[in-house]
C-alpha positions, 0 to 999 in steps of 0.5 A: 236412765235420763233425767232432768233435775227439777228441785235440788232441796240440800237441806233435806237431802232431796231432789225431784226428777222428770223424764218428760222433760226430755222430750218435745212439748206435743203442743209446741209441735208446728203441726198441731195447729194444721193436724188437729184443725177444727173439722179434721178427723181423728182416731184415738183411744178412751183413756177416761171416763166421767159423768160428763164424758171422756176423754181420748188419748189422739197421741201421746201428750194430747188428749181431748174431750168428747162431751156426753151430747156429742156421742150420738144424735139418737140415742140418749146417753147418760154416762159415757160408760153406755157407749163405750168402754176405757181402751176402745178406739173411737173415731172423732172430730174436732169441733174446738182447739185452744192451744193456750189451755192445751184443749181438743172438744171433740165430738163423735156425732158429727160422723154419722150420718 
């Protein structure tokens, strides 16, 4: 197993190590800003849910927000659990991307017709 050593405390005889380290930054990517383009669309799976909606997993590193208003035109959803389930794959679109913050809004609305 590789690792990188991130704290070495000789003091108290501990150390912390990440793996993550090892790979590319998802968001450093050069093609982030062209793949994920406000209006592109996209397939990823429900990895959580809140009151406020959920949260998509498009690739391994980047995860994005689909608002509770942006899952149906018609229908009134109050909780994301309604419409859909963790570990379902939901079509999306991006509706906003801010790599500073490391955010995707998405919304699935947009793809209906």
């Amino acid at each position: 197993l590789e690792a990188v050593v991130l704290t070495l405390d000789r003091d108290e005889r501990k150390m912390s190590l990440g793996i993550k380290q090892l790979t590319e930054d998802p968001w450093t990517k050069q093609d982030v800003l062209t793949k994920y383009a406000v209006g592109t669309n996209h397939s990823g799976i429900v990895r959580n849910l809140t009151n406020f909606g959920l949260f998509i997993e498009l690739e391994e590193g980047i995860d994005g927000l689909v608002h509770v208003s942006d899952l149906s035109w018609t229908k009134k959803i109050k909780h994301p659990s309604e419409f859909v389930k963790v570990g379902d794959e939901l079509e999306v679109q991006v509706l906003e991307l801010d790599i500073d913050n490391r955010r995707l809004a998405l919304g699935h609305k947009q793809l209906e017709e």
